[in-house]
C-alpha positions in Angstrom: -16.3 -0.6 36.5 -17.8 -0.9 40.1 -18.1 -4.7 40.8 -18.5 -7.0 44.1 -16.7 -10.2 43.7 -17.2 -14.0 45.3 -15.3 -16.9 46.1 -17.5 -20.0 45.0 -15.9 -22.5 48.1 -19.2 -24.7 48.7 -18.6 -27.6 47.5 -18.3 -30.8 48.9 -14.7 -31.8 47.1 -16.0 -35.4 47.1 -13.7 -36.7 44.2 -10.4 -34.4 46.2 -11.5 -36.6 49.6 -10.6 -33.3 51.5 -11.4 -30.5 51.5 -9.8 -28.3 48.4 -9.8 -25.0 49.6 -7.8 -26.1 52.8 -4.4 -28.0 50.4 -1.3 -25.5 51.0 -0.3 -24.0 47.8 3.4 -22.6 48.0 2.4 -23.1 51.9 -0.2 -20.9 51.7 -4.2 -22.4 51.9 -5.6 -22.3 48.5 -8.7 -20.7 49.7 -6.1 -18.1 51.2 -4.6 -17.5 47.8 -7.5 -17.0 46.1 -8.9 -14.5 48.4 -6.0 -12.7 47.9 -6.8 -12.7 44.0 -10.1 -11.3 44.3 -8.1 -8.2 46.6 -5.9 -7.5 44.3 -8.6 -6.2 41.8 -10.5 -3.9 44.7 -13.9 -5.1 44.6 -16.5 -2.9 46.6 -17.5 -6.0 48.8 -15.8 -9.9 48.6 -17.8 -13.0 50.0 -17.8 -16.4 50.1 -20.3 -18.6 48.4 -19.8 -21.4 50.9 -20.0 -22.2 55.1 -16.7 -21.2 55.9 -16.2 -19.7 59.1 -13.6 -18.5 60.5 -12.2 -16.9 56.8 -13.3 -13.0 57.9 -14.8 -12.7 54.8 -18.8 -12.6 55.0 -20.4 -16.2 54.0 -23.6 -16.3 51.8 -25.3 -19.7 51.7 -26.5 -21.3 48.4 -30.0 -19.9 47.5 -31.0 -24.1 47.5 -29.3 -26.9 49.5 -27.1 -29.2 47.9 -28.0 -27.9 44.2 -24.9 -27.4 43.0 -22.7 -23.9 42.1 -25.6 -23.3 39.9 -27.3 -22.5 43.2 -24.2 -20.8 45.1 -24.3 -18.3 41.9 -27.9 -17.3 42.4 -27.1 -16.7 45.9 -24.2 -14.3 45.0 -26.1 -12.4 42.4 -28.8 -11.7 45.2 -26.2 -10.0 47.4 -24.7 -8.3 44.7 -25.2 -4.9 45.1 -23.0 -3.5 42.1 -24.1 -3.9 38.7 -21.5 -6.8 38.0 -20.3 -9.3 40.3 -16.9 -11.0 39.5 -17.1 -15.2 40.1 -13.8 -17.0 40.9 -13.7 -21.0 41.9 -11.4 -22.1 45.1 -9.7 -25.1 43.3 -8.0 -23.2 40.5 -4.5 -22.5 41.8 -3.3 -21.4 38.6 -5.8 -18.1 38.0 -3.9 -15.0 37.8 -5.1 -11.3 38.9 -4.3 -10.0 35.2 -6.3 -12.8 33.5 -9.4 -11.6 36.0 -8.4 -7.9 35.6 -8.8 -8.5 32.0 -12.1 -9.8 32.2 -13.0 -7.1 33.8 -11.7 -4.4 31.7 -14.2 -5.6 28.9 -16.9 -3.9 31.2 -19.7 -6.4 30.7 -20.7 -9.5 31.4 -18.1 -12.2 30.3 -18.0 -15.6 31.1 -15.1 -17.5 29.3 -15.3 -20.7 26.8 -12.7 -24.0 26.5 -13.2 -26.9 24.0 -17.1 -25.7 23.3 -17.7 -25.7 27.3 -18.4 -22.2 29.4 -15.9 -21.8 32.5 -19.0 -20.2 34.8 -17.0 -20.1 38.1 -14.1 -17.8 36.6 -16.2 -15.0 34.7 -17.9 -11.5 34.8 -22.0 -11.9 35.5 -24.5 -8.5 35.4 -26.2 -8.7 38.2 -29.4 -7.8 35.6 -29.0 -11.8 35.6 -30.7 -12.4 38.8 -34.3 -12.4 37.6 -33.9 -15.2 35.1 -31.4 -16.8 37.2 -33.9 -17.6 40.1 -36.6 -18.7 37.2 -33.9 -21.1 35.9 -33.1 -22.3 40.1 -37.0 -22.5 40.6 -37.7 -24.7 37.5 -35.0 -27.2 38.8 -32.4 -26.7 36.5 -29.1 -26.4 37.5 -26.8 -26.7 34.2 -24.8 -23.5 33.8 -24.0 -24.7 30.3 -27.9 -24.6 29.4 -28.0 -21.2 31.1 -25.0 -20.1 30.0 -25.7 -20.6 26.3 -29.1 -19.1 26.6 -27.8 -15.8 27.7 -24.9 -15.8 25.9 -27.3 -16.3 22.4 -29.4 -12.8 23.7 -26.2 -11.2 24.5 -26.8 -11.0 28.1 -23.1 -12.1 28.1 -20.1 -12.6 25.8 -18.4 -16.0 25.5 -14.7 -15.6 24.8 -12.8 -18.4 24.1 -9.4 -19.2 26.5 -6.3 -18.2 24.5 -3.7 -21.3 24.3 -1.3 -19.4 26.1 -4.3 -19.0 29.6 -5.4 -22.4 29.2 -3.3 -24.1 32.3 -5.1 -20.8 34.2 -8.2 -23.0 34.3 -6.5 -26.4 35.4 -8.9 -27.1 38.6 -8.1 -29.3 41.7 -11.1 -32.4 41.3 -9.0 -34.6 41.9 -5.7 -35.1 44.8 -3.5 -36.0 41.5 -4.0 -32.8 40.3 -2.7 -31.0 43.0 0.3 -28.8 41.5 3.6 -29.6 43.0 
């Protein structure tokens, strides 16, 4: 499967105090790392969702101002120009290529699930999403859960639960505690 693939980096890592994707992982910046993630599978084209200059990787802004990654996904899906588009957050130093590559080998949409709860910035989206995306942006929504369930329930998507044995994959960077060592 052709896909493009994005680093969601926009946020404002209020409850970090810094800014996440700058924090040195193994001495390397996470924002670094993850890039380097997204390589590894060969997408056609990698951007940023996110202001980030100076990362040679082409930036897309969020499709609305300060509305979230809800608004930072719509943005990627419009310059998607494959028919999926891989999502992957900055602040989860524990994602590995094979988890991704195996999202990806299930050639569809796929957006993982954890106690109940979607994990929208580390999943597969169509980019046949974009229409009812932007109708979900305009009406001023911005839950991904709400979204998420919606599309998963007409099978726009598949929700696949997190193995046991992937679950520290998805242990994000909120706050500077949970910085790994």
């Amino acid at each position: 499967m052709k896909f493009d693939a994005v680093l969601m980096a926009g946020g404002r890592s209020s409850r970090f105090g810094r800014d996440k994707a700058l924090v040195e992982i193994e001495g390397v910046p996470l924002w670094r790392r993850q890039l380097s993630l997204l390589r590894a599978l060969e997408p056609e084209r990698l951007f940023v969702s996110g202001v980030r200059p100076g990362w040679g990787v082409e930036m897309v802004e969020d499709a609305e101002p300060r509305c979230g990654p809800f608004s930072g996904f719509v943005a990627a899906l419009r310059r998607c120009e494959e028919t999926h588009l891989l999502m992957l957050a900055v602040d989860l130093p524990k994602m590995s290529v094979g988890y991704l590559q195996a999202l990806l080998d299930r050639g569809r949409g796929v957006v993982p699930m954890r106690s109940g709860l979607f994990e929208p910035l580390v999943a597969v989206y169509p980019r046949a999403m974009l229409p009812a995306a932007e109708r979900w942006l305009r009406a001023g929504d911005e839950s991904f859960q709400v979204f998420l369930r919606d599309a998963a329930r007409n099978a726009v998507i598949d929700a696949v639960k997190v193995d046991l044995e992937d679950a520290h994959l998805f242990t994000n960077m909120n706050r500077p505690e949970s910085q790994p060592a």
